[in-house]
Structures are given as C-alpha cells and as structure tokens.
C-alpha positions in Angstrom: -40.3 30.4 -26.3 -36.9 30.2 -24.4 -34.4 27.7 -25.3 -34.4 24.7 -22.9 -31.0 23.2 -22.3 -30.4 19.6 -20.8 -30.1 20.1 -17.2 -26.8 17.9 -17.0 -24.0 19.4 -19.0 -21.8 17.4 -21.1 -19.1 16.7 -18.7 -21.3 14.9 -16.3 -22.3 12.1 -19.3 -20.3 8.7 -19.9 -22.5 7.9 -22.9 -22.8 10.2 -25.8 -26.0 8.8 -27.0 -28.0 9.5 -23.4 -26.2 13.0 -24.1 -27.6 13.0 -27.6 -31.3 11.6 -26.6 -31.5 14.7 -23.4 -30.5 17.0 -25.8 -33.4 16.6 -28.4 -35.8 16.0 -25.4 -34.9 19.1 -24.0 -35.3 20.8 -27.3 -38.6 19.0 -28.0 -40.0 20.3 -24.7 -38.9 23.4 -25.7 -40.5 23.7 -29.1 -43.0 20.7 -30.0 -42.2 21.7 -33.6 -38.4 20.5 -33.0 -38.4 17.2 -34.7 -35.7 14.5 -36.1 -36.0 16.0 -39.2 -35.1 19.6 -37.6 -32.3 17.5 -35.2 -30.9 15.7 -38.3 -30.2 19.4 -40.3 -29.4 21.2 -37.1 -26.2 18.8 -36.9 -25.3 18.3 -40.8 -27.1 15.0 -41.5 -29.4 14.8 -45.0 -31.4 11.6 -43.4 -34.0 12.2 -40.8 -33.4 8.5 -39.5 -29.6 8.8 -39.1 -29.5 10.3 -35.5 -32.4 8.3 -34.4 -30.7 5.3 -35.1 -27.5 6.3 -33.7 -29.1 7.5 -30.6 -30.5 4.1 -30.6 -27.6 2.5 -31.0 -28.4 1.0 -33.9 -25.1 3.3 -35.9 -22.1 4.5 -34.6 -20.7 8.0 -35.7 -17.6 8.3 -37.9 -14.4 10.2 -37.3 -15.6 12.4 -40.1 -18.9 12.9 -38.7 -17.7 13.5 -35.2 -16.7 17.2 -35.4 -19.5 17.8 -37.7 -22.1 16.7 -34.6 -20.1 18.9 -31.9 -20.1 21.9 -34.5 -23.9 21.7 -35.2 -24.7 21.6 -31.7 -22.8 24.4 -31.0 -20.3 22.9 -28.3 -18.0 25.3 -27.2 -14.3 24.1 -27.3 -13.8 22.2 -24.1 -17.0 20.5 -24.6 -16.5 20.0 -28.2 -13.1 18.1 -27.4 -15.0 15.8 -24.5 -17.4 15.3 -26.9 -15.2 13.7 -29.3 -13.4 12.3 -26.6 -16.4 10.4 -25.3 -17.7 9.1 -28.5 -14.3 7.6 -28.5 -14.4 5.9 -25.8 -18.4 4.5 -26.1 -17.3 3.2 -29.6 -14.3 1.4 -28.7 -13.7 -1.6 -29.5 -10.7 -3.0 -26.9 -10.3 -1.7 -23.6 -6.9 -0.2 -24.6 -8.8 2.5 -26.8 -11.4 2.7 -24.4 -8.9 3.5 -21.9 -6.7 6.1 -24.1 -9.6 7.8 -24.9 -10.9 8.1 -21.6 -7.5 9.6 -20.8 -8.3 12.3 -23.1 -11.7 12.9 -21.6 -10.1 13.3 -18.0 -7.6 15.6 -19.8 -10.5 18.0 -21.1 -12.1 17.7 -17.5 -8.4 18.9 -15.4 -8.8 21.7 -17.5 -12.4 22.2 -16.7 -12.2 21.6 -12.7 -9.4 24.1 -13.1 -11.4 26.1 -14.7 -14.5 26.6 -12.6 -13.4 23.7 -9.7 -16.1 21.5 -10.5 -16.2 18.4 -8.9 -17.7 15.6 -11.2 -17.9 12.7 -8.9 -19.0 9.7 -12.0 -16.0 9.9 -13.0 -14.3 9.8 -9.9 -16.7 6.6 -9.6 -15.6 5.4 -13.4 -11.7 5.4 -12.0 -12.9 3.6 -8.6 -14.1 0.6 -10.7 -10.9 1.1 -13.1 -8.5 -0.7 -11.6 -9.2 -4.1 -8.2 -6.9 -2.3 -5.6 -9.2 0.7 -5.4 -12.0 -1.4 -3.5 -9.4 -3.9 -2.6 -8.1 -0.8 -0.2 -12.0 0.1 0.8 -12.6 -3.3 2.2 -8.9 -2.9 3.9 -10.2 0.1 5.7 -13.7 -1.3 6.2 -12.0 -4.1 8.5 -9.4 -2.7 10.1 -9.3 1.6 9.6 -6.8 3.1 8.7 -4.7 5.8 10.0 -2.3 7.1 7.6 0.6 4.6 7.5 0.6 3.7 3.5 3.6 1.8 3.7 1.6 -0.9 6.1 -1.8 -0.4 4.0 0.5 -1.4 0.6 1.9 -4.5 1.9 -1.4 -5.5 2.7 -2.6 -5.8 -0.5 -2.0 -9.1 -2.6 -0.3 -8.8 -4.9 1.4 -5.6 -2.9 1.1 -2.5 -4.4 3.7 0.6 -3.8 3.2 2.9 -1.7 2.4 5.6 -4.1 -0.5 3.6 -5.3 -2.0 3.5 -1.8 -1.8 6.7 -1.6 -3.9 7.1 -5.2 -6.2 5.1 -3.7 -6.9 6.7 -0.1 -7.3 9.9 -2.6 -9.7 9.0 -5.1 -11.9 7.0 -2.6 -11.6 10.5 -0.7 -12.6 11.7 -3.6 -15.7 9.4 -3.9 -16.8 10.3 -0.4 -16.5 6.4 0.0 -14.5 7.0 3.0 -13.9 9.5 5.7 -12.0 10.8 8.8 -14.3 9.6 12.3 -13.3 11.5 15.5 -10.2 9.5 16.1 -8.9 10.7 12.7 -8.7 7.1 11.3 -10.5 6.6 7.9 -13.3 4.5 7.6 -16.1 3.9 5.5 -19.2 6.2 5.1 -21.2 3.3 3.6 -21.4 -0.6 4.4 -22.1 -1.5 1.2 -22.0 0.2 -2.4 -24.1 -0.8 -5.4 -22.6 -0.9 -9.2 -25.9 -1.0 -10.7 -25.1 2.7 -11.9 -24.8 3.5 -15.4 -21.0 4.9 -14.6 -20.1 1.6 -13.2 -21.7 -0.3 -16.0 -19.0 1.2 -18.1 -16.2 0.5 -15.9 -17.0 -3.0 -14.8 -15.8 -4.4 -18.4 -12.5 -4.3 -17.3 -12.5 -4.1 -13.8 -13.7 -8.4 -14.0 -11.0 -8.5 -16.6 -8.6 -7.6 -14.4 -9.8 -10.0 -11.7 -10.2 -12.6 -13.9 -6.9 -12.4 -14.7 -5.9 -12.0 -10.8 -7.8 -15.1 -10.5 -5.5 -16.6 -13.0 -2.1 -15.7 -11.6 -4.0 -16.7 -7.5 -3.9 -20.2 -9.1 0.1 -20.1 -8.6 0.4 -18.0 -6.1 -2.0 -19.0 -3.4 -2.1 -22.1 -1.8 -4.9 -24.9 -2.5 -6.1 -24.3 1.0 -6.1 -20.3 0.7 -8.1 -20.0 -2.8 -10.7 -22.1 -4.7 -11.3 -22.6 -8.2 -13.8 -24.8 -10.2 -15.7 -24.6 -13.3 -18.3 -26.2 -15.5 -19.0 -27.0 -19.1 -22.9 -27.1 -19.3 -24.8 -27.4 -22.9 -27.7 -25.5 -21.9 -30.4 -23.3 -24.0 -31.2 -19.4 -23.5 -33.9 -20.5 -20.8 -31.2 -22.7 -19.2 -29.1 -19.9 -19.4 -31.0 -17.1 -17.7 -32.2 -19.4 -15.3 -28.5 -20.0 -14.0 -28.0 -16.6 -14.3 -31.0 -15.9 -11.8 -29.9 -18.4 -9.5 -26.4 -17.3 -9.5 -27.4 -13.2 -8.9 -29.3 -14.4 -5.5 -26.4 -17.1 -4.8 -23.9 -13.8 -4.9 -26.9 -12.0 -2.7 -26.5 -14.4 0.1 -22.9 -14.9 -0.1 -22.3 -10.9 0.8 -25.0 -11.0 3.3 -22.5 -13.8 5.1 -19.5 -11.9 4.7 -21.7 -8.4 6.0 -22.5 -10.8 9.2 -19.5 -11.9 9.5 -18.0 -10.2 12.8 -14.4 -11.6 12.6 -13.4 -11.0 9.3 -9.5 -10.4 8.6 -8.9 -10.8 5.0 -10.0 -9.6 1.9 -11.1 -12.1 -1.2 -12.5 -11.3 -4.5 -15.2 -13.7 -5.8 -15.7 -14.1 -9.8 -18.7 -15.5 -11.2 -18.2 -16.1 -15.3 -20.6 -17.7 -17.4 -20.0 -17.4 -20.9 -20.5 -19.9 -24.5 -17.7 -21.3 -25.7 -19.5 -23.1 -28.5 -22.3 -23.9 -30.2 -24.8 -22.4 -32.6 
C-alpha cells in the first residue's frame, strides 16, 4: 500500500500539533496497522502516550526533542527548520518570542517562495492581523478608495504612520486579495466584511487587541472627550455570569457592525475594544 502524505505541506500550518495530528491520520489511512505506538518509535520517543498527549496539548516538546521529531519524520531541510521554527512560536510564552520566532518561520518561507514561488496566503493573513494599521488602511480604502498617493493615505491614519508603512500595507493587503484595482484604477475592497474566526487569525489576534488596547490607552490623551469614549466595570460575577455577558456582548458587537455596514456617510475610522477579564478572586 502507497504511502499517504497529508494533503497540506508543512508550510501551509501555524500549529505544529494540527501538523502532527494530519500526519498520523494520513498515515493511519494509509496503513490501519500504523499506530501511536508505531508513531511514538518512528520519531524517537520510548512512550506510546508521549505524542498523543503532545498532540493534544496536554505536553509541549523540548528543545532537545525538537530536532529529534523533524529527523524522525523525515523533514527535509527547509521543512525541518520551519518545523522548529513553528514549534517555537506555538510554545511561546510572550509575544516577543512568539514574534522572533515567527520571524524565523517567514525566513525559511522567502527561501521557499523563492524557491518554487509559492504563494502561502495564511501567512500573509497572520501579518494582516500583526500589526492595527493594516485593517486600519482597509477601512481607509473601504470609505474613500484610494488611488496611489501614500503620502495622503499616511497622514490619515491616527496616530500617522510613514509613508513607507502605507506602502507595506497597500502591499500585503494586495497580497491578501483584500483589496484590488476597479476600472478607474483606484483600490478598493474585494469584500465588505472579513471574518477572523480562522484558525490563522486566532493566532494573530493575541496581539493584534494588545496593540489596540494599548492604542486605547494612549486615545485617552490624545483624543478629545467628545471624539473617544471609555468606560468600564468591576462586576463579581460566577462562570455562568460570565458566559452569559460574554454571549450578550458577541451579539451587542454583531449589531454594532451591522450599524456601521448601514451606515451611508461614514468618514472616519474607530476601533472598538471589548475586554472582559478577572482581576481577582478564587
């Protein structure tokens, strides 16, 4: 019987473990004989519940066990580095490593696209969701288009970026077929509305709403009273209390975008933050 192969290769994956977990079920399809046990030896590990439970997510894998995995599965070099690479940045544990080591997995992949010009649009999606001004700039051309002046799309922004980081942004929402060129040549948007519910945006959106928290923060002195709002709560409430918010709050932020999609005269851009989180307590 053939050997069946995952049908996404390794450079398409933002989670190691999902890589891990279509592996073996590949292999299991494959062969019915290929077990844990089999999957555990195959990649250097003496317990049969080792990989299970870090496919689970129940264990992480070392740095010693790292190469070990990417050797027993037979990764060739450029996969066996973005192997590493990713495990790196799944495990981290601020969003400085997860950033450097997502560097190193966009390193592997210029190589790659080089390579064989592959085009590997989640992670074009990942950097989208990376940094405020990228959808910031989307909304910018949703209202008004935009025809190649950076200079006037930068000061637009608040807080203004340069123009070079326009120009990043025009690109990689190029990239993300986000936006295009309509018969006039302007840009504008080849969707309304886009959805982050994604696993690639999952992963990004940790500190994307970290850095619009903190925007949030610094709008408190820089905006006006009249231009910005900000209020808060502290609730003691239990886990039903809890979810129950959380459920009104998801259709609250439902209805509040279908105003601002029906709303005809729109000019400016806002970002809207919702944050519950415990502060105390058991």
């Amino acid at each position: 019987m053939g050997e069946k192969k995952p049908t996404k290769r390794i450079f398409e994956y933002l989670d190691y473990r999902e890589f891990l977990k279509d592996y073996y079920n590949a292999k299991k399809e494959a062969n019915p004989a290929f077990s844990l046990r089999v999957f555990s030896d195959k990649i250097g590990f003496k317990a049969k519940d080792f990989i299970s439970r870090v496919m689970n997510g129940d264990k992480n894998l070392s740095s010693q066990s790292i190469p070990k995995v990417a050797s027993g599965l037979r990764l060739g070099k450029h996969e066996a580095e973005f192997f590493v690479a990713l495990v790196k940045f799944n495990q981290a544990e601020t969003t400085d490593e997860r950033n450097v080591a997502f560097e190193q997995m966009q390193a592997v992949l210029k190589v790659v696209r080089f390579a064989e010009k592959q085009h590997l649009l989640g992670h074009a999606q990942y950097m989208v969701y990376s940094d405020w001004r990228h959808l910031t700039i989307r909304s910018l051309i949703g209202m008004f288009g935009f025809d190649g002046n950076y200079e006037a799309l930068a000061k637009q922004v608040r807080p203004n970026i340069t123009v070079e980081q326009a120009k990043q942004s025009v690109k990689l929402l190029k990239e993300c077929q986000l936006i295009k060129k309509d018969e006039s040549g302007k840009y504008v948007l080849t969707e309304s509305a886009i959805t982050t519910g994604d696993r690639t945006s999952k992963l990004a959106l940790r500190g994307y709403h970290q850095n619009c928290l903190k925007l949030a923060a610094d709008s408190i002195d820089r905006d006006a009273p009249g231009t910005r709002h900000v209020s808060g709560l502290t609730l003691g409430i239990s886990q039903e209390g809890y979810e129950r918010i959380v459920e009104r709050i998801n259709a609250f932020r439902k209805e509040i975008a279908l105003l601002a999609e029906e709303d005809e005269g729109s000019d400016k851009v806002f970002q809207l933050e919702f944050a519950l989180f415990p502060v105390g307590g058991k």
